[in-house]
C-alpha positions in Angstrom: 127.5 133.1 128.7 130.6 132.6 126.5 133.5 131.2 127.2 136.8 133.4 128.4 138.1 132.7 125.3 135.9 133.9 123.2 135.0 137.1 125.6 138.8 137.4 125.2 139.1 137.2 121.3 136.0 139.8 120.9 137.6 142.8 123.1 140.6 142.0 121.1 139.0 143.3 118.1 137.3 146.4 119.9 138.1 150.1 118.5 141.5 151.9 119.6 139.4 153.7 121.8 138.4 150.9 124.2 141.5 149.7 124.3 143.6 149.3 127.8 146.4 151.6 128.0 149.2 148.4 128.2 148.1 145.9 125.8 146.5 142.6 126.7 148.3 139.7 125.0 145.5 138.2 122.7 143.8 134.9 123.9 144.5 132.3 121.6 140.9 130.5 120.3 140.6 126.9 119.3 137.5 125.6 117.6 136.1 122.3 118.9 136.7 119.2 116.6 134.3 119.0 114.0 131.2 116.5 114.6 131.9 114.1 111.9 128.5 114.0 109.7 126.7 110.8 108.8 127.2 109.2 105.8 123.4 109.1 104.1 121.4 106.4 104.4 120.2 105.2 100.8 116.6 105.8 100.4 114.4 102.8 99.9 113.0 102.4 96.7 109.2 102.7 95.5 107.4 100.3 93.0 108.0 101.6 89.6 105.2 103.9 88.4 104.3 104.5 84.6 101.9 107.6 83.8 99.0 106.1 82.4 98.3 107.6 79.1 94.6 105.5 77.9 91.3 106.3 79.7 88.2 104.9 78.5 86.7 102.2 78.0 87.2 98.7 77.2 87.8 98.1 73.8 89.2 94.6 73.7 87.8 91.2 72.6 86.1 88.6 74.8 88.6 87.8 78.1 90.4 84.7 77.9 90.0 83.7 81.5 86.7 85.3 83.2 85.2 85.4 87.0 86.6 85.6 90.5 89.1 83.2 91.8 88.0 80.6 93.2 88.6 77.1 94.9 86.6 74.3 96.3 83.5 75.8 97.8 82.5 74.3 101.5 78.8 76.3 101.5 76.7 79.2 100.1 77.1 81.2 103.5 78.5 81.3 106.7 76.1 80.4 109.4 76.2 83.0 112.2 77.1 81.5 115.5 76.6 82.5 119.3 79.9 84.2 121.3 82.4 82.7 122.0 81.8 81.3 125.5 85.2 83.1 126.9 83.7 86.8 125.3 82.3 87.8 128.2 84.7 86.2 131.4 86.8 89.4 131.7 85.1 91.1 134.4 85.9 94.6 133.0 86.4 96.6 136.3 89.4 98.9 136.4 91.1 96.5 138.1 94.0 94.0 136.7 93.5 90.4 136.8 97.3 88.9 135.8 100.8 89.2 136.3 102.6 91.7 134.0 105.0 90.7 131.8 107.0 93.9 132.3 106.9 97.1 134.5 103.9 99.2 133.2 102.8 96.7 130.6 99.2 95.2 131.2 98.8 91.7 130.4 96.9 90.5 127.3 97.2 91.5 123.6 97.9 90.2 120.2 101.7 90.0 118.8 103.2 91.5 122.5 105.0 88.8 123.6 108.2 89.8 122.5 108.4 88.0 119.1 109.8 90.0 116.0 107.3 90.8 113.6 106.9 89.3 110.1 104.8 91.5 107.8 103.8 89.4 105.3 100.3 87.9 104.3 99.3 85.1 106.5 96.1 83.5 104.7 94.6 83.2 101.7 91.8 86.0 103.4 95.1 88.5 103.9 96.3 88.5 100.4 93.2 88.8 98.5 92.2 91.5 100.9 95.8 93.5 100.4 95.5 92.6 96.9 92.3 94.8 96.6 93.4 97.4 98.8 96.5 97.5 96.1 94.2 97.9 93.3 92.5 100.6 94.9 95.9 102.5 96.0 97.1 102.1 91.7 93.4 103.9 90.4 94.1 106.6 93.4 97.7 107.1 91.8 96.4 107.9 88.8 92.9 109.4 89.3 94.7 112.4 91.5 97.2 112.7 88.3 94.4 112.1 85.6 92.8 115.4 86.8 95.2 117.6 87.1 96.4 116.8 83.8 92.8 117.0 82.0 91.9 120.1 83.5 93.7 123.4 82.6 94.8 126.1 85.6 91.4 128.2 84.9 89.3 124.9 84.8 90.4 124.3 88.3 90.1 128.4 89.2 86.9 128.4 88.0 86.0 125.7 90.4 87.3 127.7 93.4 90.2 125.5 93.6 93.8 127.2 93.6 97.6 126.3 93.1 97.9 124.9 96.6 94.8 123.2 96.3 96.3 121.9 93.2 99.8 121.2 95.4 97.8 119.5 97.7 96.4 116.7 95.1 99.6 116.4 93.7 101.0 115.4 96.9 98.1 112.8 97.2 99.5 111.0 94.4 102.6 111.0 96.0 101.4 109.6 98.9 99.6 106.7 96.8 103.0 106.1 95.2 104.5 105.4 99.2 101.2 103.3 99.9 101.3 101.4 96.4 105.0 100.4 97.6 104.2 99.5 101.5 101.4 97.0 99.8 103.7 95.6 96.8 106.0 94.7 99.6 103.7 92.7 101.9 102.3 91.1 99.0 105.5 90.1 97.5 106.5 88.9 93.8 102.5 87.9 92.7 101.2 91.7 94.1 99.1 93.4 91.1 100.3 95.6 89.2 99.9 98.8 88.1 96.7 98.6 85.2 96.7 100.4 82.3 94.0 101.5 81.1 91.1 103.3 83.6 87.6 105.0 82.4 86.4 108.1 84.6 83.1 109.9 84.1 84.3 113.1 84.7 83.8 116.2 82.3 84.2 119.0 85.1 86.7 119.9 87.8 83.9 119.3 90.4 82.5 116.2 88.9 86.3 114.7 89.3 86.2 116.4 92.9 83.0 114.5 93.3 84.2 111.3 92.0 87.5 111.8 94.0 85.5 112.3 97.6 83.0 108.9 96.6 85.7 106.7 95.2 88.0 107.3 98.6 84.9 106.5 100.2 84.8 103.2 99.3 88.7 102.5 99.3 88.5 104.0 103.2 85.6 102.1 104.2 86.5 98.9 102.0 90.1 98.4 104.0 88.1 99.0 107.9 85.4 96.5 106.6 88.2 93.7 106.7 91.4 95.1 108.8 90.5 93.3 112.2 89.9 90.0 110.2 93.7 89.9 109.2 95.1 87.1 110.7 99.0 88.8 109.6 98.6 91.9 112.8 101.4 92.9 111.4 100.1 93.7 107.9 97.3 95.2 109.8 99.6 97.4 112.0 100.9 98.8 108.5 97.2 99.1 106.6 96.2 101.0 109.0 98.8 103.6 108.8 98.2 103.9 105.5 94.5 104.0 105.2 94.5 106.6 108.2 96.0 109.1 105.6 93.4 108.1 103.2 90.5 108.9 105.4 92.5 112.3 105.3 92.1 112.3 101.7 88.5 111.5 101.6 87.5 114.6 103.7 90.1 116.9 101.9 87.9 115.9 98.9 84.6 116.7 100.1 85.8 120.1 101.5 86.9 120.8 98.0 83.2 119.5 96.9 81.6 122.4 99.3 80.5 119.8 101.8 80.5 119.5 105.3 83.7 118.0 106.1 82.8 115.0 108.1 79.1 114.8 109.4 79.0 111.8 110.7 80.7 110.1 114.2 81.4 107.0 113.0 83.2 106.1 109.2 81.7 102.8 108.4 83.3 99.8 106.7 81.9 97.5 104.0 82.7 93.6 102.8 85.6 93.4 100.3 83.0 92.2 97.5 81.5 95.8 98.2 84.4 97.5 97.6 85.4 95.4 94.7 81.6 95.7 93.2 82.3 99.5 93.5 85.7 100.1 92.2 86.2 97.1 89.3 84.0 99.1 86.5 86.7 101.8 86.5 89.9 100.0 85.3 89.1 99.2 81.9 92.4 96.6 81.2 95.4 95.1 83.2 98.7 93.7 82.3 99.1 90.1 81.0 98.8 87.7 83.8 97.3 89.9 86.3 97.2 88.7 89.8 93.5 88.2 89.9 91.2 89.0 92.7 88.8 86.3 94.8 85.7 88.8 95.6 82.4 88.8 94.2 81.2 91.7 92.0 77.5 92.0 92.6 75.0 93.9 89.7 75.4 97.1 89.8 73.0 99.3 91.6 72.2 103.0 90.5 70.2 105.8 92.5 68.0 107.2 89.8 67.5 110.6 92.0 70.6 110.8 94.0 71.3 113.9 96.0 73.5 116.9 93.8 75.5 118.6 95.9 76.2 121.2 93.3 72.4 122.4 94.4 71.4 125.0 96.5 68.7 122.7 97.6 69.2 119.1 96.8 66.0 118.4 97.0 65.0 119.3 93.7 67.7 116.8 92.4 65.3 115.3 89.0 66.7 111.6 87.7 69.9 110.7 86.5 72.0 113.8 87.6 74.9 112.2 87.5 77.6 111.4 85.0 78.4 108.1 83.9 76.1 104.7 84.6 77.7 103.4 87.1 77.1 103.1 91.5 78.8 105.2 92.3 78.9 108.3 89.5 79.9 111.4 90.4 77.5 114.7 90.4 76.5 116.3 87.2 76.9 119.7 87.8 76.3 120.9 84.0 72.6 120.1 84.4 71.7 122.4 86.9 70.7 126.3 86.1 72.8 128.8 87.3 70.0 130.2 89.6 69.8 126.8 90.9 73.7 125.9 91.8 75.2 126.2 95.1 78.7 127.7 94.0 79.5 131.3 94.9 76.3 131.8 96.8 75.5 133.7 100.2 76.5 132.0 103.4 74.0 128.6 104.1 73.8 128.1 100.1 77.5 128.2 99.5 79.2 125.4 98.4 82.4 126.6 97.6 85.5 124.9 98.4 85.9 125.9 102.1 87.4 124.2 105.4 83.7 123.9 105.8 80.3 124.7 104.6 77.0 124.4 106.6 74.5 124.7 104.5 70.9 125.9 104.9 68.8 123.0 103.5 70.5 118.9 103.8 70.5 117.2 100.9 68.6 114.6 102.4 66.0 114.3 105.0 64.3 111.1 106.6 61.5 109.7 104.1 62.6 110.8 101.4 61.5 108.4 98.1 64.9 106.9 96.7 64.4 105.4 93.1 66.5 102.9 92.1 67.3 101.0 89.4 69.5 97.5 88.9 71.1 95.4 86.3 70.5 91.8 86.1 73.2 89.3 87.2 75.9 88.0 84.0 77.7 91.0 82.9 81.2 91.4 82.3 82.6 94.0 84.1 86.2 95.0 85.4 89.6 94.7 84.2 89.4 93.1 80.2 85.7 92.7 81.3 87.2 89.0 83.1 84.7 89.6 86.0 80.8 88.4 85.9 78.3 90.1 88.2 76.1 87.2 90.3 73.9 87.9 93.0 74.3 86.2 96.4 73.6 83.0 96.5 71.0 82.8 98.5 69.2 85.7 96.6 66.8 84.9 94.5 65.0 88.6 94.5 65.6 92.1 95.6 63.6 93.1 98.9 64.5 94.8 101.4 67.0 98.6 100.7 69.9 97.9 102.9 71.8 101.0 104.5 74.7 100.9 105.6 76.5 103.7 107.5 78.4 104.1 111.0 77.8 101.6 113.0 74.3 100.9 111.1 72.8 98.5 109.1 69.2 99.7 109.0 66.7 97.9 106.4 63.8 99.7 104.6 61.0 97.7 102.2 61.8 98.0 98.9 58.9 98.5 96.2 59.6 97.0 92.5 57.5 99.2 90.2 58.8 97.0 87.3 61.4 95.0 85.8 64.9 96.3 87.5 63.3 99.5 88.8 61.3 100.2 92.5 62.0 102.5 95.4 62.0 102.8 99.3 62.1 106.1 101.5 65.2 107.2 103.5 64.6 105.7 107.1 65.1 108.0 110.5 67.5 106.7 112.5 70.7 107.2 114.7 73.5 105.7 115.9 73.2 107.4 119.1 71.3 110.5 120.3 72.5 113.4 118.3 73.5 111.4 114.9 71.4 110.7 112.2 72.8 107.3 111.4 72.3 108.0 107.3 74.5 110.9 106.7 77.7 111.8 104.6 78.6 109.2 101.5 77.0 106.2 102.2 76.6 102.8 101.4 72.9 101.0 99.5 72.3 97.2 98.7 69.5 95.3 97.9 69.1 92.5 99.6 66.4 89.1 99.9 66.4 89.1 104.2 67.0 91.4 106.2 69.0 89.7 109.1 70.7 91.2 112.0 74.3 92.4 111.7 77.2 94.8 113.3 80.1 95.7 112.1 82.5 93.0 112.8 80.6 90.6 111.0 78.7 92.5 108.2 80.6 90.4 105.2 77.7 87.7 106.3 75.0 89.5 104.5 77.0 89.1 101.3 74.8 86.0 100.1 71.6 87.9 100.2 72.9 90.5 98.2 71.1 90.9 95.2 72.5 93.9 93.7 74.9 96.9 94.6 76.1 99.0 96.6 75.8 102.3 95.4 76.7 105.0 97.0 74.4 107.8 98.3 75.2 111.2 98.5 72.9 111.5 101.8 75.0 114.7 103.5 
């Protein structure tokens, strides 16, 4: 209701006609004070950002300093080792077991005591695993900018994508530009920089779409592989916040590829090595005294016949239908016929960019034959080519087809044909009832044993790594 005063100051302005016959004196109306207005808070800055104008290839000479960084080396692996014998005293039954600390506040957890948090790296293990997370966060940055600046408005329309799908990777950038920052700053002064030069294999809007959906793949699953290991929480706490909006990224990308959105329960995560393996053959050359990286880069792995999604039926996918010789290349979508390619077809053949798309015929099916081929240990690869491939060190041969996926690690014999080249079939399992555990983009290694690991400690298998990962388009 408003106030007298007001109620007062409206009838005073009625027409003649409404008016009393003996005139009201006129209420006087005061305004309340103004609220006095914040003075702005200065934004906080962002790393500085330079538009990276080379791709291609490394065209440099011979890298003055080459391999991982390294120190004094206390084994070739790290021996698994039973529970800890406190794992399994909680008794786990609803009930609680200790005082708490404060009203409604459970007893237990890491960095809840009260003490203000430090977000800085804590180990050697936290900055070389921010460090590579940073790398991946600087190709992101420019990969989302790369292809909207190669590809002209009707390259992209022809694609099915439009100007708010075009929006929308723009504001990807952005967001690496906030996550590149966030990093920088936990890292501190020796954080990498921004590289400039990378080398994409992309000739078509839905080849870069393609790369775009694999190579957040690997920077999603490459940051879960290790974010529990952290010994900074508080780092973690901030990681996590950011890799949550990659995982947004990643299935943003495939619905722009015409793929099922997310067909699987689980999102796994892989060793840092993996993720270094997979992302290091893209960026070409670095600045001058480049903060350089600890992980291993294994041989790279390729899938002779990997699923194309840009098929109506993706089982027909012949050898090397992809672009670009590297694990994880993106689809070729020049090489199949029109009568042959998914886009703009009926409903179950579509693959359209779409919210979703649930197509007729998978693009892989449990024993399918998987052809692969490997390169032998000793080649330069990464930024300045400064990195050498080596196989695990306990691995003196390729044989067993490692899949990785969920909360899988499922091992199929592999068959060497001949030098560098064999093949295995897709295996049928799940993680539970209901899901196929190989599904989605997923992750391949050959390895010399096939031992017995989960998630939390899958970085073990690293020195029985012979070659990859690649990444397999299996859904």
């Amino acid at each position: 209701m408003l106030p007298a005063s007001a109620f007062s100051a409206i009838l005073a302005l009625a027409p003649a006609i409404l008016a009393a016959p003996a005139a009201a004196p006129q209420a006087e109306y005061t305004s309340a004070p103004a609220t006095p207005i914040a003075a702005p808070v200065p934004d906080p800055p962002t790393v500085p950002v330079t538009d990276v104008t080379v791709h291609g290839p490394y065209t440099g000479g011979p890298a003055t300093t080459t391999g991982a960084l390294t120190a004094s080396v206390l084994g070739q692996s790290i021996a698994p080792l039973p529970p800890n014998p406190t794992a399994t005293t909680y008794p786990s039954d609803g009930m609680l077991h200790d005082p708490e600390p404060a009203p409604y506040t459970p007893a237990g957890g890491l960095g809840t005591n009260g003490t203000e948090p430090v977000y800085n790296a804590k180990s050697d293990f936290d900055f070389e695993s921010l460090a590579l997370a940073l790398y991946q966060e600087w190709i992101e940055l420019d990969l989302f900018h790369f292809g909207l600046a190669k590809f002209s408005v009707k390259d992209f329309e022809d694609a099915g994508l439009t100007a708010n799908d075009r929006f929308l990777i723009e504001f990807m950038a952005d967001q690496e530009v906030g996550h590149a920052t966030l990093v920088t700053n936990i890292l501190g002064a020796a954080a990498p920089k921004q590289c400039i030069e990378y080398n994409y294999p992309v000739n078509t809007v839905r080849e870069f779409v393609d790369f775009c959906q694999k190579l957040t793949r690997f920077g999603e699953s490459g940051v879960y592989g290790f974010l529990n290991h952290l010994d900074s929480r508080e780092a973690g706490q901030l990681l996590l916040q950011s890799i949550s909006t990659e995982a947004r990224q990643q299935m943003i990308f495939r619905q722009f590829d015409g793929l099922f959105p997310m067909p699987v329960w689980f999102e796994a995560g892989i060793p840092q090595s993996w993720a270094w393996t997979l992302l290091a053959p893209y960026i070409s050359s670095c600045p001058a005294n480049q903060t350089r990286l600890a992980w291993q880069n294994f041989p790279a792995l390729y899938i002779e016949n990997n699923p194309n999604a840009a098929r109506i039926n993706a089982n027909l996918t012949g050898f090397g239908e992809t672009v670009g010789n590297t694990s994880s290349a993106p689809l070729d979508d020049t090489v199949v016929p029109e009568k042959d390619a998914c886009l703009r077809k009926m409903i179950g053949m579509d693959c359209s960019p779409a919210i979703t798309q649930n197509r007729s015929i998978p693009l892989s099916f449990p024993g399918r034959q998987v052809y692969f081929s490997w390169d032998e240990p000793g080649k330069p690869v990464g930024p300045n080519n400064s990195y050498i491939t080596a196989a695990g060190g306990l691995a003196p041969a390729p044989v067993y087809v490692a899949w990785v996926n969920q909360l899988n690690l499922t091992y199929t014999d592999l068959t060497v044909t001949e030098p560098n080249k064999g093949y295995t079939f897709q295996p049928n399992t799940s993680t539970f009832a209901g899901d196929p555990a190989v599904n989605g983009t997923m992750f391949v290694a050959l390895t010399s044993e096939n031992i017995t690991l989960t998630p939390f400690n899958l970085s073990i298998i690293n020195p029985y790594v012979f070659a990859g990962p690649a990444l397999y388009q299996a859904g």
